[in-house]
C-alpha positions in Angstrom: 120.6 157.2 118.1 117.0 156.4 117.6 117.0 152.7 118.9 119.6 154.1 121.3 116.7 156.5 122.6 113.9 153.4 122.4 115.9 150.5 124.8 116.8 154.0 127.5 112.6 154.4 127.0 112.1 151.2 128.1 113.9 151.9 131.1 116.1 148.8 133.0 114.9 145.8 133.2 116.2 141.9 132.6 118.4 142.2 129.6 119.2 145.9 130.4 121.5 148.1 132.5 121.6 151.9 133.5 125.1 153.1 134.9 125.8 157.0 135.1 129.4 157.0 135.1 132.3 154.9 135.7 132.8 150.9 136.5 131.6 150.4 140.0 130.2 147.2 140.2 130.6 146.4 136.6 132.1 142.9 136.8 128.6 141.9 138.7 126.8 143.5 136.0 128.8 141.7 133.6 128.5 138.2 135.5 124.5 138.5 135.8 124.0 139.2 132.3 126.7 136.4 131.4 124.4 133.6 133.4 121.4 135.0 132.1 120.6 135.7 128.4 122.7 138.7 127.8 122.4 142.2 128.2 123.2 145.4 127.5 125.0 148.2 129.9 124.7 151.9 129.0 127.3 154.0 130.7 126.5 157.5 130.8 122.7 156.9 131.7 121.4 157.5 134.7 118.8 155.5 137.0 116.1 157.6 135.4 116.7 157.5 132.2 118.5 160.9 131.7 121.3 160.9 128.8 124.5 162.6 131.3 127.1 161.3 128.9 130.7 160.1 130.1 134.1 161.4 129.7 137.4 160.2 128.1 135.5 157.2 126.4 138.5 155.4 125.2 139.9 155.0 129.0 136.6 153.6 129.9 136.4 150.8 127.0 140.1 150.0 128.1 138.7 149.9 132.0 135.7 147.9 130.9 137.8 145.5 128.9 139.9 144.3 131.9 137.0 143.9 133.8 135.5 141.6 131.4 138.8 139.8 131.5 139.0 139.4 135.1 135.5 137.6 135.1 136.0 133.7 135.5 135.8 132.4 133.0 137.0 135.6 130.7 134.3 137.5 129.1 134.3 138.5 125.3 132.0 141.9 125.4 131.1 144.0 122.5 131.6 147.9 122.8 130.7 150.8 121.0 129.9 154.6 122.2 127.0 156.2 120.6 127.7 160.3 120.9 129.1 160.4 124.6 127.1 157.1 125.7 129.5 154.0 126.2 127.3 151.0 125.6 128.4 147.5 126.3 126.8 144.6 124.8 127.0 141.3 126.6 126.2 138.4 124.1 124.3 134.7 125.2 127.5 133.2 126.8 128.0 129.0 126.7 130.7 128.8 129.1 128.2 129.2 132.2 128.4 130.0 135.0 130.7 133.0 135.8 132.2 134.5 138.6 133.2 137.9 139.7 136.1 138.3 142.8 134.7 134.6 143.6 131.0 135.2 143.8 128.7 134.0 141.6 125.8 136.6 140.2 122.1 136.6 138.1 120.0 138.3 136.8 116.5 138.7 138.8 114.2 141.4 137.3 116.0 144.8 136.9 118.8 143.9 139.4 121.6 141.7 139.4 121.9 139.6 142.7 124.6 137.7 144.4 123.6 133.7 144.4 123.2 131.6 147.7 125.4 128.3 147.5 121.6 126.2 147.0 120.8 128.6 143.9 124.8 128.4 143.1 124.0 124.3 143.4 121.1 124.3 141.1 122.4 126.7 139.0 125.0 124.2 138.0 122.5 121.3 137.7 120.7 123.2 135.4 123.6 124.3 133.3 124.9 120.6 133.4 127.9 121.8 135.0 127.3 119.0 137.2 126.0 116.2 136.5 123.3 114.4 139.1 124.3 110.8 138.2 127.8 111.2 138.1 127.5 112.2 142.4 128.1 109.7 145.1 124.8 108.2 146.5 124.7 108.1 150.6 121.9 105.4 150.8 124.0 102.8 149.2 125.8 100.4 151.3 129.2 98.9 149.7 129.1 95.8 151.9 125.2 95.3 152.0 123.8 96.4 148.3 126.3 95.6 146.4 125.8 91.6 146.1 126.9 89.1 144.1 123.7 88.3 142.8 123.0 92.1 141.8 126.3 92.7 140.3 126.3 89.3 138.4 122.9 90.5 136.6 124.7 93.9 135.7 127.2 92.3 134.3 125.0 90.1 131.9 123.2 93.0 131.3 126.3 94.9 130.2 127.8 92.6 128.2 131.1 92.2 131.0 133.1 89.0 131.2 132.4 86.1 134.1 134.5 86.2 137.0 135.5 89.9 136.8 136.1 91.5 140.1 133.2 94.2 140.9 135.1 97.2 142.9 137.5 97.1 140.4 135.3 96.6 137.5 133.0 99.8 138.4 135.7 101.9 139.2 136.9 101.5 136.0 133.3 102.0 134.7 133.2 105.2 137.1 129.9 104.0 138.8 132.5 103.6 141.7 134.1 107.2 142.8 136.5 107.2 146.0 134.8 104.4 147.3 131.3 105.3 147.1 128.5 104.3 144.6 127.4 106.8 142.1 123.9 107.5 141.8 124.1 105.9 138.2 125.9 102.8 140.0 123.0 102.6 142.2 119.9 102.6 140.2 121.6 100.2 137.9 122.7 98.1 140.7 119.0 98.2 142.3 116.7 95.7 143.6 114.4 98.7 144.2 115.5 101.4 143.0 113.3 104.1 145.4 115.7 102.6 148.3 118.1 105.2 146.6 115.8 107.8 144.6 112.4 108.2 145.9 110.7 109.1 142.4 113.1 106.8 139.9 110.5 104.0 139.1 107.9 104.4 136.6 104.1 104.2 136.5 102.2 102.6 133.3 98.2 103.5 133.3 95.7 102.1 130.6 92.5 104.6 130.7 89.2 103.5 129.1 88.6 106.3 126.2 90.7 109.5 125.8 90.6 110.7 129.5 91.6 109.6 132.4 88.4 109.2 133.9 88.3 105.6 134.1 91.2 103.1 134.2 91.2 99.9 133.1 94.8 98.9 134.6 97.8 100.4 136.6 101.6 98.9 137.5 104.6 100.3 139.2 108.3 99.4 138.1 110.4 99.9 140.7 113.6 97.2 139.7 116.8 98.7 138.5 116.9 101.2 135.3 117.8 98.4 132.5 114.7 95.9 134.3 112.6 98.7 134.4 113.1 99.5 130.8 112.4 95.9 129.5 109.3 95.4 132.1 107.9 98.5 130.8 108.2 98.1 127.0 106.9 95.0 128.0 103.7 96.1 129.3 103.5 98.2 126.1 103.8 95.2 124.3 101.2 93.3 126.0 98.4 96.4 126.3 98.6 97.6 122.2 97.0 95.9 119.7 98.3 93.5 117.7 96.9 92.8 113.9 97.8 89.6 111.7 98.8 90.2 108.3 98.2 87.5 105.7 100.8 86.9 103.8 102.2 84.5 100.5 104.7 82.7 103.1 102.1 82.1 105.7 101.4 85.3 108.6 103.1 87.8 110.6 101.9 89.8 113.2 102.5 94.1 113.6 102.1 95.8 116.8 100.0 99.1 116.1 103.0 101.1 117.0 106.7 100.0 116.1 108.1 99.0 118.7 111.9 100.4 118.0 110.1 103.8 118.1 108.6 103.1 121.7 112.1 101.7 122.7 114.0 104.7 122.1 111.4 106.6 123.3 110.9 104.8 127.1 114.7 104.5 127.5 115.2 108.7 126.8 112.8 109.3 129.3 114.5 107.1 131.7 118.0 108.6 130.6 117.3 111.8 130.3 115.1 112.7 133.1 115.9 115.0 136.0 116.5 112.4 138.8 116.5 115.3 141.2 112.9 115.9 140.5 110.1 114.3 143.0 107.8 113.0 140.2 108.4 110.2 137.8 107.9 108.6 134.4 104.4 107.8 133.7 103.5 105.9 130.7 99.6 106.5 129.8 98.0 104.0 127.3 94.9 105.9 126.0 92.1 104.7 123.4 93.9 107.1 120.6 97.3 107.4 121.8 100.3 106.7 124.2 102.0 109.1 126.1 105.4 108.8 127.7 105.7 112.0 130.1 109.3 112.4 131.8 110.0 115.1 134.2 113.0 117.8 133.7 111.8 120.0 130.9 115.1 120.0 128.3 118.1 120.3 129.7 120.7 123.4 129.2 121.8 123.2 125.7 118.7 122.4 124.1 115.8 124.0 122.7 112.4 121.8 121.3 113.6 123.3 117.9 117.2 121.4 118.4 115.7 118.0 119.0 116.4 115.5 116.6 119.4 117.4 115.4 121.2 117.4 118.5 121.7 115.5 122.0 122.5 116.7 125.4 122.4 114.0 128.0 121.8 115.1 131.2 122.9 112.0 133.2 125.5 111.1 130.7 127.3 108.1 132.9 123.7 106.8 133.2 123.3 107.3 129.1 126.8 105.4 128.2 125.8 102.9 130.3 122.6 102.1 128.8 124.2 102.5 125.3 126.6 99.5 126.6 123.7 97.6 127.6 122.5 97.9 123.6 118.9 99.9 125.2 120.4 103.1 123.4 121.1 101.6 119.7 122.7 105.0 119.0 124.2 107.7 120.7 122.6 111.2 119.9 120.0 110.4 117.5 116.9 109.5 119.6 114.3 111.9 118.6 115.3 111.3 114.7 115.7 107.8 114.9 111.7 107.8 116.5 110.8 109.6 114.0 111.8 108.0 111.2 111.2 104.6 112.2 107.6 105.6 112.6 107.5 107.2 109.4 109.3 103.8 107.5 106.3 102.2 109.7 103.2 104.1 108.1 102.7 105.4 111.3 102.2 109.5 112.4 105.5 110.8 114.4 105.1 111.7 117.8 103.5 114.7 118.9 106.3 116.2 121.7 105.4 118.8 124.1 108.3 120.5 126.1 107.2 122.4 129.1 110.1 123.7 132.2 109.5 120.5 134.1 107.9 118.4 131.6 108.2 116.9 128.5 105.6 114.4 126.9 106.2 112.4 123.8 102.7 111.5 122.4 102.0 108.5 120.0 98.5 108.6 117.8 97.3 104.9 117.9 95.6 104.0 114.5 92.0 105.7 113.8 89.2 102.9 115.4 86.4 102.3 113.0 83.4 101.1 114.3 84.5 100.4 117.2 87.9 98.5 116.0 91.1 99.3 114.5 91.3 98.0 111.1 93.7 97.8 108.0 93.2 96.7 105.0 94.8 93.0 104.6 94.7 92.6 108.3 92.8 90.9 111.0 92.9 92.7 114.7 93.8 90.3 117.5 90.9 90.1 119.4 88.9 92.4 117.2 88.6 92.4 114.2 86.9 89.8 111.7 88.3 89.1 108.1 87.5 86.0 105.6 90.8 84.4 106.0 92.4 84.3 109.5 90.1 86.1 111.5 87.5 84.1 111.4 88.1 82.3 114.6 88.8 85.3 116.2 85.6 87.1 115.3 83.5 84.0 116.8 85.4 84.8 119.8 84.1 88.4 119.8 81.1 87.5 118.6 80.2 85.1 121.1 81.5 87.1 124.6 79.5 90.2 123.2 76.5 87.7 122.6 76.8 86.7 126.4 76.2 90.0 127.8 73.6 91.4 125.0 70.7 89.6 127.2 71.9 91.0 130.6 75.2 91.8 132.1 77.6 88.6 133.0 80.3 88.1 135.2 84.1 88.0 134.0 83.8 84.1 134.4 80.5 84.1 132.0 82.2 85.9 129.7 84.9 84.4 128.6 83.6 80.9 129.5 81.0 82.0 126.3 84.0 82.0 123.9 85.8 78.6 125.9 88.1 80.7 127.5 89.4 80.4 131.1 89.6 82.7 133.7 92.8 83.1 134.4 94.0 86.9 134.6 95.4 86.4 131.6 92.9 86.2 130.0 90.9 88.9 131.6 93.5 91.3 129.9 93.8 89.4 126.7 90.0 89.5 126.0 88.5 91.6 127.9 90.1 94.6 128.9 90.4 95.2 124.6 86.4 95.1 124.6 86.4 97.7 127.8 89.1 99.9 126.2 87.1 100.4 122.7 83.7 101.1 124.2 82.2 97.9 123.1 81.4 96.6 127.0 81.0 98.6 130.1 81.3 97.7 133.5 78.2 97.9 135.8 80.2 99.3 138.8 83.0 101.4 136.8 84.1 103.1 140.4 85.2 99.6 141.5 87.0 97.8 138.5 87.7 94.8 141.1 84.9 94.4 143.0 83.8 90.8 143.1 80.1 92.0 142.0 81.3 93.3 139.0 79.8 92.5 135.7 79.6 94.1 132.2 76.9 94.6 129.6 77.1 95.6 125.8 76.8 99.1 124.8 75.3 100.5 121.9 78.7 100.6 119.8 79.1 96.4 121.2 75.3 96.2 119.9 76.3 97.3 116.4 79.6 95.3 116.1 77.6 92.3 116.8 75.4 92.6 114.6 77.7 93.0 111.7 79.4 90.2 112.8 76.1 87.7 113.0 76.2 89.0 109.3 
């Protein structure tokens, strides 16, 4: 009776329930707890707290039973009567949501409360009971977005035999319901894909240092979701570092991070995000790290100590879909599969951070050294200087950072020192890598592309070069 005596102490609240007699109301009771976290109901307590007791216990269990039979769908409740207490012990349900004569209830502080139909509608979002991708999308015109042109690079994209007729084709794909696109249809359908979802394309930053204080670069993708995925990871591609490894049969080159790893990572966020949600996916490239931030939080199902041992899609037509396309290499084993390829790698796993409408997935870039990220055997593009291949690179380094040790150059002075064009290529080949690591500055940082701009050696470039005239 003691821990009886503690929860009535307690008083109601979110997970508990005070009734002093009878059933009145129960099935709401029942309901709220049901689409909440569970509960517990004490019959034969009053509002107060004071122990009254209840009569003919064994009708009451039968009376409570049917009521947690009539719920929709039927309740299984535990119940047990402690001296002349009945309590009833409602446990975490996984057939949300429930219904009492029709109307759907939760659980808001001490009271249970009768939904409105937009809390009803998120409700069922949240507890995947509908699916956001799987709905028909009113900004998409049958007759004016749905073009040869567009459906013929779906098709490639999807693997689908030449000459195959489209309605019929994404019907039976189900990106075609009663006529009208599906949300998933559209976005894979896009030219620009915030014609049909104002906060679907994704953002890529790269930020001098660890902060966002400064930033070096920025790009929107805005195509449809499979050209979004490639154009990002190909901007990945292009911003990391890249070292050459010397090797018996000649040399190979290794991105800092694996790239299967940032695969599977960029195309979760895209699949798994809440499309509902008015931010997007930002991709931030720091000095120490990479972060891939998709909004949602988890969705229902999943908790951050389930990931990587479980996987609940929340845009599942938009998922199989990419998994056809070959972007998803397999189904359910995303956060494991980043894992271990960065482990097989020799590189740290991703930090993840789950918040309710965020979750960030964090790669630690290799430790710099002096300035540059080294590894023993290797030679950093654009970096770093070793006996065998990197000797042409270092006198690349050696002599932009001489041309700017003086006094500060322009961008055309500075690469012209190393016999380099300047193209924008270029620019973000050889230059922006010197900016990112700290080894040149810009003399007008607040205006990155203002035609006076020049840049000068700091004190970590000084030191670099001067092991390098070594």
């Amino acid at each position: 009776m003691s821990s009886l005596r503690d929860i009535i102490a307690l008083g109601e609240g979110f997970t508990t329930e005070f009734k002093q007699s009878g059933t009145s109301h129960l099935g709401r009771e029942l309901c709220a707890f049901a689409n909440s976290t569970g509960g517990v109901i004490l019959i034969g307590v009053s509002d107060s707290g004071e122990i009254v007791g209840v009569s003919d216990i064994n009708k009451l269990k039968s009376e409570v039973q049917n009521i947690a039979r009539s719920v929709e769908p039927p309740l299984v409740v535990e119940i047990d009567s402690v001296e002349n207490i009945l309590r009833v012990s409602v446990p975490p349900q996984n057939n949300k949501p429930y219904s009492s004569g029709g109307k759907f209830y939760l659980r808001d502080g001490a009271t249970s409360q009768q939904m409105s139909r937009n809390e009803i509608r998120e409700f069922f979002f949240k507890e995947g009971v509908i699916h956001f991708d799987e709905m028909t999308n009113e900004w998409f015109d049958m007759k004016a977005d749905l073009t040869d042109e567009r459906f013929n690079r779906f098709a490639r994209h999807a693997g689908l035999p030449a000459g195959m007729n489209k309605i019929q084709t994404l019907e039976n794909l189900h990106l075609i319901r009663s006529g009208r696109m599906t949300n998933a249809g559209a976005w894979l359908l896009a030219d620009d894909i915030l014609k049909f979802n104002s906060a679907a394309n994704v953002s890529c930053a790269l930020f001098m240092g660890s902060t966002k204080t400064r930033i070096l670069d920025r790009k929107d993708f805005n195509g449809d979701v499979y050209s979004i995925y490639q154009a990002v990871i190909g901007y990945l591609l292009e911003k990391l570092n890249t070292e050459l490894i010397i090797k018996a049969r000649g040399r190979d080159e290794r991105l800092e991070l694996p790239e299967e790893a940032l695969r599977e990572a960029i195309v979760n966020a895209l699949a798994h995000r809440d499309y509902r949600s008015t931010a997007n996916v930002q991709i931030y490239i720091f000095q120490d790290r990479v972060e891939i931030v998709s909004p949602g939080g988890l969705p229902a199902g999943m908790t951050p100590e389930l990931l990587g041992k479980k996987s609940v899609p929340r845009n599942p037509l938009l998922f199989g879909m990419l998994y056809r396309m070959s972007a998803v290499e397999h189904v359910g084993s995303g956060i494991k599969r980043i894992r271990d390829i960065c482990r097989n790698y020799g590189a740290e796993e991703p930090c993840i951070e789950v918040e309710n409408d965020w979750i960030t997935l964090s790669f630690q870039r290799p430790e710099l050294k002096d300035g540059v990220r080294v590894k023993e055997g290797a030679a950093q593009v654009g970096e770093q200087v070793g006996e065998q291949v990197g000797e042409q690179v270092g006198e690349q380094v050696k002599a932009m950072l001489s041309s700017c040790s003086g006094h500060p150059v322009g961008k055309s002075e500075l690469l012209g020192a190393s016999g380099l064009s300047k193209a924008y290529l270029n620019y973000k080949r050889h230059i922006v890598p010197l900016l990112e690591r700290g080894l040149i500055e810009m003399t007008i940082p607040e205006k990155p592309t203002s035609r006076l701009q020049k840049y000068r050696l700091t004190a970590q470039g000084r030191a670099l070069l001067e092991k390098l005239k070594k």
